[in-house]
SEVO-364062 format. One line per field, with one value per residue (C-alpha): residue number from 1; residue in three letters; x, y, z. Coordinates in nm, 2 decimals, m for minus. Layout:
! residues N
i [NUM|...]
aa [ALA|...]
xx [X|...]
yy [Y|...]
zz [Z|...]
END
This chain:
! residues 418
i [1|2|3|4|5|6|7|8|9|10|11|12|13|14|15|16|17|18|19|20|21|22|23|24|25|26|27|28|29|30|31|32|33|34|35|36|37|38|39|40|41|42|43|44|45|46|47|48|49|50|51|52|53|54|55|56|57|58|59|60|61|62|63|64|65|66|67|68|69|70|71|72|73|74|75|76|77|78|79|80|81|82|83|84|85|86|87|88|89|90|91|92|93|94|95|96|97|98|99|100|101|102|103|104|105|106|107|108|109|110|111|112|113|114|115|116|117|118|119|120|121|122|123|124|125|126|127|128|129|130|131|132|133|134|135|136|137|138|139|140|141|142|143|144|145|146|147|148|149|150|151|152|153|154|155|156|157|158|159|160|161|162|163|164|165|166|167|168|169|170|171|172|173|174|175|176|177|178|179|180|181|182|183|184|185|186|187|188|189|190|191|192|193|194|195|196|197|198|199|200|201|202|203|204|205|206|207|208|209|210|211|212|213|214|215|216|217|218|219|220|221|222|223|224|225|226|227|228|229|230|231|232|233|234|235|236|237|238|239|240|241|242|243|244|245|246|247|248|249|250|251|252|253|254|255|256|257|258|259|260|261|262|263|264|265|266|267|268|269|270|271|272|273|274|275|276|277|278|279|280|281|282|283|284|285|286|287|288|289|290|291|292|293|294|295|296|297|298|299|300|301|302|303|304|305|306|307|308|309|310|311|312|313|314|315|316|317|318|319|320|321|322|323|324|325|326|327|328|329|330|331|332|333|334|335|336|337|338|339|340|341|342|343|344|345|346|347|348|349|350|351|352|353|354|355|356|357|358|359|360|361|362|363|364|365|366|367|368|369|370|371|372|373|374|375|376|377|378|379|380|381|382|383|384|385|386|387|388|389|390|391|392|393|394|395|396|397|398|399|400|401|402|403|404|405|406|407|408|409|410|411|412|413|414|415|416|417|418]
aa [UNK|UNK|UNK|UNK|UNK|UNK|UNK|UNK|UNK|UNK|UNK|UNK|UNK|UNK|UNK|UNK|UNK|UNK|UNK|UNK|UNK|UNK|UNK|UNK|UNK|UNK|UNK|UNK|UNK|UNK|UNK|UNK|UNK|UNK|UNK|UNK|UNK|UNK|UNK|UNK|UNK|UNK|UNK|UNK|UNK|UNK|UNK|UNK|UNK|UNK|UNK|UNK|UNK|UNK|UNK|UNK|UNK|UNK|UNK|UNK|UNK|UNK|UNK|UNK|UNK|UNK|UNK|UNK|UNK|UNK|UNK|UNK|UNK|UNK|UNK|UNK|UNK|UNK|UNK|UNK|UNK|UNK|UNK|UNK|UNK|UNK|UNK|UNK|UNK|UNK|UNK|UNK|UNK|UNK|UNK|UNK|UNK|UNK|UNK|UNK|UNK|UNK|UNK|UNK|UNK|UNK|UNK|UNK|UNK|UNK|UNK|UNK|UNK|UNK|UNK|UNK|UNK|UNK|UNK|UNK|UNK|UNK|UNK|UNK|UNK|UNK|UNK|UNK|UNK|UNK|UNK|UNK|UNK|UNK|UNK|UNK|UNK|UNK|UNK|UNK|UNK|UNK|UNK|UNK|UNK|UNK|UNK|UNK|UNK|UNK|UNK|UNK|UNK|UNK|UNK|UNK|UNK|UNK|UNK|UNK|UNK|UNK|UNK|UNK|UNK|UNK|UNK|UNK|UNK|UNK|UNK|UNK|UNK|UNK|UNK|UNK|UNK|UNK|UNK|UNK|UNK|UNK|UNK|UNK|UNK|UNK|UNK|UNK|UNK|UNK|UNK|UNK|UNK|UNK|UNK|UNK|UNK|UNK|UNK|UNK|UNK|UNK|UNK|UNK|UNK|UNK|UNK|UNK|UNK|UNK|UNK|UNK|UNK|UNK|UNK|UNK|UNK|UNK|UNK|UNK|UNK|UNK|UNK|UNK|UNK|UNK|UNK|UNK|UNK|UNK|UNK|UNK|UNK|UNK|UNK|UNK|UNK|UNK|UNK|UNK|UNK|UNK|UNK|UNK|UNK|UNK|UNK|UNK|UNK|UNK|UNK|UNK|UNK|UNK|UNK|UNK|UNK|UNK|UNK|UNK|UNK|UNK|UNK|UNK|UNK|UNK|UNK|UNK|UNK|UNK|UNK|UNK|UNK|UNK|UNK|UNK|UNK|UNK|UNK|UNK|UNK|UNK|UNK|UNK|UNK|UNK|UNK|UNK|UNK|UNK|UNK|UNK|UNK|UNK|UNK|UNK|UNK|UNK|UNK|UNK|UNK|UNK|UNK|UNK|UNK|UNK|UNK|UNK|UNK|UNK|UNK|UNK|UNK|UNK|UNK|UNK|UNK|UNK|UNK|UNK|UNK|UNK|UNK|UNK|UNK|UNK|UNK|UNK|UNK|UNK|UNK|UNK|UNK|UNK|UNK|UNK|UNK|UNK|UNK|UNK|UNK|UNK|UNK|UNK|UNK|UNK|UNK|UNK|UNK|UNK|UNK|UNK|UNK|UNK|UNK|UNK|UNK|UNK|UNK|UNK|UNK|UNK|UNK|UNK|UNK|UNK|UNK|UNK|UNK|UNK|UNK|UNK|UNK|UNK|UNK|UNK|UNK|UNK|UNK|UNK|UNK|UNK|UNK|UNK|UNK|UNK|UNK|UNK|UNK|UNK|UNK|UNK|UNK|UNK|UNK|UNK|UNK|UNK|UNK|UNK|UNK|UNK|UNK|UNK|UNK|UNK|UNK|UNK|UNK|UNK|UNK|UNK|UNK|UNK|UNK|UNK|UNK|UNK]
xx [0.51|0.20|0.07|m0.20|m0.10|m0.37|m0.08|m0.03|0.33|0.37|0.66|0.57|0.81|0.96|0.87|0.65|0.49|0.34|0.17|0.17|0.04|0.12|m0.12|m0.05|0.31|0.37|0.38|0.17|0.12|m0.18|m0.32|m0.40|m0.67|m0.66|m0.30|m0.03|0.11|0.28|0.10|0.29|0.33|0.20|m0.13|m0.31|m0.53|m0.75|m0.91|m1.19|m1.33|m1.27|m1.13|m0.80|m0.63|m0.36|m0.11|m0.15|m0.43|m0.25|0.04|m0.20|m0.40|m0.04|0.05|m0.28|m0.25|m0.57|m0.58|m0.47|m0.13|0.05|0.27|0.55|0.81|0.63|0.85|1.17|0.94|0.91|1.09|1.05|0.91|0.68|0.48|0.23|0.20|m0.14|m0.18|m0.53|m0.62|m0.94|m1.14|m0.97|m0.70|m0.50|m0.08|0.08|m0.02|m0.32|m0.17|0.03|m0.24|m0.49|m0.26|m0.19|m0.58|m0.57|m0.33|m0.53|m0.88|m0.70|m0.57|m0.87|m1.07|m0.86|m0.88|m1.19|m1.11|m0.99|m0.62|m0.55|m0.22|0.08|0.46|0.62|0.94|1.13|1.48|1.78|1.88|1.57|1.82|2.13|2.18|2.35|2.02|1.76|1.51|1.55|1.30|1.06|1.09|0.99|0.70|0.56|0.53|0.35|0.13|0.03|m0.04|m0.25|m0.41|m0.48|m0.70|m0.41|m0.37|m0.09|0.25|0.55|0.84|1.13|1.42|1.42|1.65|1.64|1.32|1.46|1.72|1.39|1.21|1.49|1.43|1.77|1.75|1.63|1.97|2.28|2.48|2.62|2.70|2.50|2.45|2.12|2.20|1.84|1.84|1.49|1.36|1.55|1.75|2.00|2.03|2.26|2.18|2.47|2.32|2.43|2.20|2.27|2.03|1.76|1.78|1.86|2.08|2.11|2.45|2.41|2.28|2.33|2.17|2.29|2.03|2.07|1.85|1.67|1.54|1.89|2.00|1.76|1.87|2.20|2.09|1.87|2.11|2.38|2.22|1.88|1.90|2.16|1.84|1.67|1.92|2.13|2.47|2.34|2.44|2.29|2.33|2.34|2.06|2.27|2.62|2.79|2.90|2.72|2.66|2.52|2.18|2.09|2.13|1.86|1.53|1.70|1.80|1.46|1.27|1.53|1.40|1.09|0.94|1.02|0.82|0.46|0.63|0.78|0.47|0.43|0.39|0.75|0.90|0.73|0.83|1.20|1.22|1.08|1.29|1.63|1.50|1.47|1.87|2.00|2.28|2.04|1.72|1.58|1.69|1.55|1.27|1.20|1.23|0.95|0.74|0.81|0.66|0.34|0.22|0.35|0.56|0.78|0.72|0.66|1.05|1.10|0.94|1.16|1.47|1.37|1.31|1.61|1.81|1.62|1.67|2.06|2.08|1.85|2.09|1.89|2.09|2.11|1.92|1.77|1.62|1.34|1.17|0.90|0.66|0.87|1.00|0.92|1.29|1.42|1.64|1.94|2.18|2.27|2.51|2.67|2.94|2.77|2.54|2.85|2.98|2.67|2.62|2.96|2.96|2.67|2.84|3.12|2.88|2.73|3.06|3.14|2.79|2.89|3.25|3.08|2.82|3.14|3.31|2.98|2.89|3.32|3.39|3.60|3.50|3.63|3.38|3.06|2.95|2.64|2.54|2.16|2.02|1.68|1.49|1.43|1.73|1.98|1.89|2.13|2.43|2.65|2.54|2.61|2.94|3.07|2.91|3.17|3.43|3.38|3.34|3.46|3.48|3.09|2.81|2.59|2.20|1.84|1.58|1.22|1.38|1.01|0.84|1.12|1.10|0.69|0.74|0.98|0.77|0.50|0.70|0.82|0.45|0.37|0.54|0.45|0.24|0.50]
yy [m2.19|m2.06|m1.90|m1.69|m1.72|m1.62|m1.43|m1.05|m0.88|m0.58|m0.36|m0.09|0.16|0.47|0.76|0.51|0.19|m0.08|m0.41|m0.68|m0.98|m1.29|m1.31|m1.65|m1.64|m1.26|m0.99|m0.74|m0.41|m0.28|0.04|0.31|0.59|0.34|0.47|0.54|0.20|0.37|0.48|0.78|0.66|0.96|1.05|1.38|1.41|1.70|1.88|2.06|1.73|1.51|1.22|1.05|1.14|0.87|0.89|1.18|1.32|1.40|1.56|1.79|1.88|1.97|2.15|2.34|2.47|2.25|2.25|1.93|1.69|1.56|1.24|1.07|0.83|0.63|0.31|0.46|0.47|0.08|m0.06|0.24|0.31|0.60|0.28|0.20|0.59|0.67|1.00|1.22|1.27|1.32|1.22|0.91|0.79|0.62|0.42|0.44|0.05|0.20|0.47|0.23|m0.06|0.18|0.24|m0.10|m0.17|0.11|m0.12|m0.45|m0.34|m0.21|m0.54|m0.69|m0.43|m0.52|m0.86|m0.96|m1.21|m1.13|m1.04|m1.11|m1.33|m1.13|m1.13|m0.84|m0.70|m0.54|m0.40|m0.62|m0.41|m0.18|m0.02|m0.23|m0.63|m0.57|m0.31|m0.42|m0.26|m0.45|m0.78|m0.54|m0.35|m0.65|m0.73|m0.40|m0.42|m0.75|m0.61|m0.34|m0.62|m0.80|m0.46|m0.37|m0.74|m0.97|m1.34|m1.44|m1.26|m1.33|m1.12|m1.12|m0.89|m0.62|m0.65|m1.02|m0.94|m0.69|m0.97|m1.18|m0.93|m0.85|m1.15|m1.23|m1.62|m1.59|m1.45|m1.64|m1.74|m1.41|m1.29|m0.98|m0.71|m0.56|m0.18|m0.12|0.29|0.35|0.65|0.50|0.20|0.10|m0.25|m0.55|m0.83|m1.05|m1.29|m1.58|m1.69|m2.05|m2.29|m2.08|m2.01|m1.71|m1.81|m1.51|m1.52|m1.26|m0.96|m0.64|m0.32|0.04|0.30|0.53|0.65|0.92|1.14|1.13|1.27|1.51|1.56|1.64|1.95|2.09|2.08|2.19|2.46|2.56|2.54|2.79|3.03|2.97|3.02|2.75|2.84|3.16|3.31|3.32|3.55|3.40|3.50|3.42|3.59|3.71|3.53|3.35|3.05|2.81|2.81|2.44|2.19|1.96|2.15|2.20|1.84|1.74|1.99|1.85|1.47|1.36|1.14|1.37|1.65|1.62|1.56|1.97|2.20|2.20|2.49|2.41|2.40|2.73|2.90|2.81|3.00|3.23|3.27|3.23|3.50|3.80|3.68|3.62|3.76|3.78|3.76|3.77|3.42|3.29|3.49|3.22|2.90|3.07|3.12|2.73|2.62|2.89|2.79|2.44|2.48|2.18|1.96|2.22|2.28|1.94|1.85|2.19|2.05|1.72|1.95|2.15|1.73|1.62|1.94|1.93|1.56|1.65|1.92|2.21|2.51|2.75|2.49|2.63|2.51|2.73|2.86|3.11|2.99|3.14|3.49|3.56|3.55|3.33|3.06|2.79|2.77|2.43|2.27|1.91|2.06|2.17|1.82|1.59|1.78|1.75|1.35|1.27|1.10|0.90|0.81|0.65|0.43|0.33|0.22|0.04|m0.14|m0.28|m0.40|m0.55|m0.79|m0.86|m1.00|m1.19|m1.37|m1.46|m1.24|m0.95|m0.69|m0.80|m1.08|m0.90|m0.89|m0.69|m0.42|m0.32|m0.05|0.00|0.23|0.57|0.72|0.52|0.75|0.99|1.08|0.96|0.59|0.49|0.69|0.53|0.19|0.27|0.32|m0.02|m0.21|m0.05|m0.31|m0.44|m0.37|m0.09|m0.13|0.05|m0.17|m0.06|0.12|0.21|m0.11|m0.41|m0.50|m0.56|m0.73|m0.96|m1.01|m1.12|m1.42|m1.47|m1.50|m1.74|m1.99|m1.92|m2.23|m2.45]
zz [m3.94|m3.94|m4.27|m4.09|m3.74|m3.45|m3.25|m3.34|m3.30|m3.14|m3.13|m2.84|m2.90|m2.73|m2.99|m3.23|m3.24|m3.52|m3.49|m3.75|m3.81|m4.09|m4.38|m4.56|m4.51|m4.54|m4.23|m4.27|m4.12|m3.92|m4.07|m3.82|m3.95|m4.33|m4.38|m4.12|m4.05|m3.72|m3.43|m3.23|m2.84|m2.74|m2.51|m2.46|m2.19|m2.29|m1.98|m2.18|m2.34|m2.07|m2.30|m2.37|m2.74|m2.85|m3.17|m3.37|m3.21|m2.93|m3.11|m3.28|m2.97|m2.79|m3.09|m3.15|m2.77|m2.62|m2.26|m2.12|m2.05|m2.24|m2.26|m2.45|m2.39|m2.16|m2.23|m2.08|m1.74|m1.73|m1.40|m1.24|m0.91|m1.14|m1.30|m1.01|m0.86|m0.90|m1.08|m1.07|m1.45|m1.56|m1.25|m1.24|m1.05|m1.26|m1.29|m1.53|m1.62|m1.69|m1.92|m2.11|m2.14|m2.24|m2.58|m2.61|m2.62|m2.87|m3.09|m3.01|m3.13|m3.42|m3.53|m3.46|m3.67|m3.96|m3.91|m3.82|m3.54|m3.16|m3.13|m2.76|m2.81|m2.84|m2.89|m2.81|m2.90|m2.60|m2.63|m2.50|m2.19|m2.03|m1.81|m1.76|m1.71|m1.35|m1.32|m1.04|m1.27|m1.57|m1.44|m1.30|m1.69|m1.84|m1.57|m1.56|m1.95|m1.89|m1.66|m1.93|m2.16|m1.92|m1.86|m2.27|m2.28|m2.38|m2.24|m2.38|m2.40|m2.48|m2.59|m2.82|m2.86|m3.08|m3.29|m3.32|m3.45|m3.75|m3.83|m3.95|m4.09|m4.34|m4.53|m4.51|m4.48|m4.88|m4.98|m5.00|m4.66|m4.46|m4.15|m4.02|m3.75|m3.72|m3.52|m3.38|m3.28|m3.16|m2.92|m2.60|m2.63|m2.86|m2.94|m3.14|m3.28|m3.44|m3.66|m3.97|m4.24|m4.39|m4.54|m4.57|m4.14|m3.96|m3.65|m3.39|m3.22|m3.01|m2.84|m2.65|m2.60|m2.40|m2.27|m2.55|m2.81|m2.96|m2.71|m2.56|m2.90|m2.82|m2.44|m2.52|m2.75|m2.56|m2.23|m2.43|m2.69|m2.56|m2.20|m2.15|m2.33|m2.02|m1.75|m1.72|m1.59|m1.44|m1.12|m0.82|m0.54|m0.15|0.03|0.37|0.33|0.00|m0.27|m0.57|m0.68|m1.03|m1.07|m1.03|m1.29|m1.20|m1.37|m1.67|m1.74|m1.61|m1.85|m2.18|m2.09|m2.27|m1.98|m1.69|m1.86|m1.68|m1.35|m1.38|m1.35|m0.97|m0.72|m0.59|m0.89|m0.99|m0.61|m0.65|m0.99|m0.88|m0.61|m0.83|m1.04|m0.79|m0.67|m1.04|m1.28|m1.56|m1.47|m1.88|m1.95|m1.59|m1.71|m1.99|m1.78|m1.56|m1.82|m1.95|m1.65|m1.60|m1.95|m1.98|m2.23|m2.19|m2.46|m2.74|m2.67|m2.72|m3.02|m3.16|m3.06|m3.26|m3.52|m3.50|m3.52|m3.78|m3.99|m3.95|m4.02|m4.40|m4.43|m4.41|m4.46|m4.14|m3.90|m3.55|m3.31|m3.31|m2.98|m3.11|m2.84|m2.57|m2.78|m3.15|m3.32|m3.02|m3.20|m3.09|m3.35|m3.48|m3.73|m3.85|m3.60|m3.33|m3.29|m3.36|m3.05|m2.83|m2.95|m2.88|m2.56|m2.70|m3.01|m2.79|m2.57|m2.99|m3.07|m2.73|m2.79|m3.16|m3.00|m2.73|m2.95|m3.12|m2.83|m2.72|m3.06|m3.07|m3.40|m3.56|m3.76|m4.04|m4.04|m4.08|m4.40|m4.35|m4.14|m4.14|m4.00|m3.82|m3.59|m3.66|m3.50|m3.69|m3.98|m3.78|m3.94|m3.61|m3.65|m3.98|m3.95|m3.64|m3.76|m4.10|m3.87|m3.71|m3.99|m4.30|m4.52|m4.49|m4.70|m4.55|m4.55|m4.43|m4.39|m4.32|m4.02|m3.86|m3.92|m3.94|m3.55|m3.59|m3.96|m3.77|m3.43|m3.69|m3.79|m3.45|m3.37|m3.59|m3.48|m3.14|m3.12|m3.28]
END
């Protein structure tokens, strides 16, 4: 292996990302503005400026209410058919190839800024299912990342699974001989890596991944607790013949998911709510979606509800969900109760995902020692809980649950010439 390896690793993530690199025999972390070692994945494409803001910028220019679009989540739109429409944005024309590989250029000329040397060989970490393994998307997820690569300046790519990647980076070939599982919760996948250390080796047994992460967590409060605020589940009148009928679902599950977001703020979506709102039972609460979609309101909501989840999982007393950008006092009630209700469903498919890497790698629960923890979404109380239910009698761990999956791609890249 190499102690200071030409190849970068780069774990493109759904909510964050990190790139690291090995520095004689050591990963370390790229620093983004000298001290966040985590980039946001997140773009604002201000209108009055005419330029592209990336990371923190654009969370602050959506936040401060600067004219423009913003974008997050862009990873859960890999193997889609919405990767190679071209979009207009700021005079150009542009996929969203472009979109992504203009980040990963961002994370590029940082590496190379810190190191001094071009950075254009890569392994990236991608999660072990995009969509599903019997999914006609998943190849074309994995090429359409390529592509972004190939787009950012990068010649050579190759990738690496997630949380194979964390199983490295948790130094656990130094300890004595175990057998692990590293539970990888990240913004939009979650993902299993089996693994046993002995003789100083890390051996991965096996993997699996579901669709489920953090902005799911988030999807399934906002349907369930703020949505309803808005008009979901209203009635509306006929206009041929009598009767009523439920306002449709689709807009409202649309506006609760991160990446369909910008695609909401068209005339026709507009027209039809306005059109359910002269014909509805109560008109106030139809009253607010309209007003979502005049003033683009759609991802202010949704950095509120990640608010509202982190602040029950901290244990803030009386957590909301607050919505002071639509109506001053406007709140969504939340508790330990009413998000274990909300994330059950997703809990489930958690707990089917463990059993199921089980079953691959040929073990019982009883035979994990370890379980370790990484991705920002594990720190949610409903992983480590249902992980204790699985396997009660193992030792319970966080590792650096933002940064573990670059440390380990950085050791995976060393020896990428080997």
């Amino acid at each position: 292996m190499a102690l200071n390896s030409p190849w970068i690793g780069v774990d493109f993530g759904t909510s964050n990302s990190a790139v690291a690199y090995l520095d004689a025999g050591t990963p370390r972390l790229v620093r983004f503005d000298d001290t966040a070692v985590t980039l946001p994945t997140t773009f604002f494409f201000d209108f009055d400026a005419r330029e592209t803001l990336i990371g923190e910028q654009a969370n602050h220019a959506l936040l401060d209410g600067l004219e423009g679009r913003f974008m997050r989540a862009l990873k859960r739109v890999l193997g889609t058919p919405l990767m190679h429409e071209k979009r207009q944005i700021l005079n150009e024309r542009l996929t969203f190839v472009d979109i992504i590989g203009s980040f990963l250029r961002r994370l590029r000329e940082e590496a190379e800024v810190e190191r001094g040397v071009p950075c254009t060989r890569v392994v990236s970490g991608r999660p072990v299912v995009f969509h599903g393994a019997d999914d006609p998307r998943e190849a074309q997820a994995e090429a359409d990342l390529r592509a972004c690569y190939l787009a950012a300046g990068f010649t050579d790519i190759r990738f690496c699974f997630e949380p194979a990647a964390a199983a490295l980076a948790t130094k656990a070939a130094a300890q004595s001989d175990f057998i692990g599982l590293v539970v990888d919760i990240g913004g939009g996948t979650s993902d299993f890596s089996v693994f046993q250390t002995q003789a100083s080796k890390v051996e991965i047994l096996a993997n699996h991944g579901v669709r489920i992460g953090g902005t799911d967590f988030d999807r399934a409060i906002s349907i369930d607790r703020v949505m309803p605020l808005l008009g979901k589940g209203s009635m509306i009148r006929n206009v041929f013949g009598g009767g009523v009928s439920q306002a449709p679902n689709a807009i409202f599950n649309e506006l609760a998911t991160w990446e369909m977001i910008p695609f909401l703020y068209t005339a026709r979506n507009r027209r039809m709510v306005e059109d359910m709102l002269r014909l509805a039972d109560s008109p106030e609460r139809l009253a607010r979606l309209a007003a979502v979609l005049e003033h683009e309101l759609g991802h202010e909501m949704a950095f509120a509800v990640e608010r509202g989840k982190i602040a029950v999982n901290s244990g803030v007393s009386d957590p909301v969900v607050l919505l002071d950008m639509l109506e001053k006092g406007l709140a969504a009630r939340l508790s330990d109760a009413v998000v274990a209700e909300c994330l059950a469903s997703h809990a489930l498919r958690i707990d089917a995902g463990a059993h199921e890497v089980l079953r691959q790698a040929g073990l019982t629960a009883g035979q994990i020692d370890r379980v370790i923890y990484v991705g920002g979404s594990s720190l949610m109380a409903i992983v480590p809980n249902t992980m204790r239910s699985v396997f009660p009698a193992a030792e319970h761990s966080f590792a650096s649950v933002f940064t573990a999956v670059a440390e380990g791609l950085a050791v995976v890249a060393a020896r990428a010439d080997e």
